[in-house]
N, C-alpha and C positions, 0 to 999 in steps of 0.2 A: 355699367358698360365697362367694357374690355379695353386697359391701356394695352396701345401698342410697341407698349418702350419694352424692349428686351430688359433681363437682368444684367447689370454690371459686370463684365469679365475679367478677373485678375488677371493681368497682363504676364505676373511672375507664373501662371501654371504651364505655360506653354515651354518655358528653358528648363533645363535641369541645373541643380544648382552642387558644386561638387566643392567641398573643402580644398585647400592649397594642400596640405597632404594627400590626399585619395585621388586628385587630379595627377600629382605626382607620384605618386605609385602608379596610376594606368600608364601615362605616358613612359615611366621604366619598364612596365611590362610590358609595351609594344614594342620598347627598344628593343629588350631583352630576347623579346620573339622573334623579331626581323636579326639580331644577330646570333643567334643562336639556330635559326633557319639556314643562314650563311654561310654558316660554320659546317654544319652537317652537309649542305651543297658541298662547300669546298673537299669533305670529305670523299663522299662517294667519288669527285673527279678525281679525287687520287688514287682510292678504290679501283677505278675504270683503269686509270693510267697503267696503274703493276700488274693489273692484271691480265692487259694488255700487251703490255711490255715483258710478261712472263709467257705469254701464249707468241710472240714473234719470235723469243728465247728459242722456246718448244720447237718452233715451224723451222727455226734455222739451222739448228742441228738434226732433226728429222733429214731436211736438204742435205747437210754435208754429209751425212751415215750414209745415206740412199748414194750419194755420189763417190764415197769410196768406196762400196759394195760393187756400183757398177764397174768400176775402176779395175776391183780385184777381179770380177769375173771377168771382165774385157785381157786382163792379164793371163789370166789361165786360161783363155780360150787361145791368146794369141804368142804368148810367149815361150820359149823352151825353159827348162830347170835349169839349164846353164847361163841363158841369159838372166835369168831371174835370182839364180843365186852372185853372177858378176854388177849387177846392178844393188844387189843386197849387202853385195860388200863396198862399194861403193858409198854406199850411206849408213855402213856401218850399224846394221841393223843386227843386235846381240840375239844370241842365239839361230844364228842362220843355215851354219851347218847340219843342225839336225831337224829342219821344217823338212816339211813337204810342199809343193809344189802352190798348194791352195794355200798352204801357211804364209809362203813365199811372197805369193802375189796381195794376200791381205795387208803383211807387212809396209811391204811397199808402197800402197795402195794407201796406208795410215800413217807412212811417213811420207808423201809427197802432199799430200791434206794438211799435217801440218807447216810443211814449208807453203 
């Protein structure tokens, strides 16, 4: 007849069992991975940031080009050579007596942008 007693289960097969070195090497390498995952995060948001901050660069000057352009053509649509050249001297804008009229109004147009 058939006993019903199971075999004995060694208790120890179920853990794993890990030296104090090998334990300590895993636990440095998960450190090591969570900060060195961190590291490279904090990279890219820097990455993001310049390059970010180089394309608002880009977008702001695009803006002020576009707004002295208008500026000068608003000028030569609206102003005479004499006004344009009494206001060129005025700010002292070198070489004014021999522009032309569109030269004039550009000048202008790129020194009142930078005031």
């Amino acid at each position: 007849m058939k006993s019903n007693r199971s075999a004995p289960t060694n208790p120890r097969r179920d853990t794993i069992q890990l030296n104090p070195i090998t334990l300590l090497a895993l636990i440095g390498a998960v450190v090591a991975f969570i900060l060195s995952s961190a590291f490279i995060a904090v990279l890219w948001v820097g990455f993001g940031a310049a390059i970010g901050a180089l394309v608002g660069w880009v977008v702001q000057r695009l803006g002020r080009d576009a707004a002295t352009f208008a500026e000068a053509v608003d000028l030569t649509e609206h102003a005479t050579l004499d006004e344009l050249q009494r206001e060129a001297s005025e700010m002292e804008v070198p070489g004014r007596s021999s522009m032309t009229k569109a030269e004039l109004a550009k000048a202008i147009a790129e020194h009142r942008a930078v005031l």
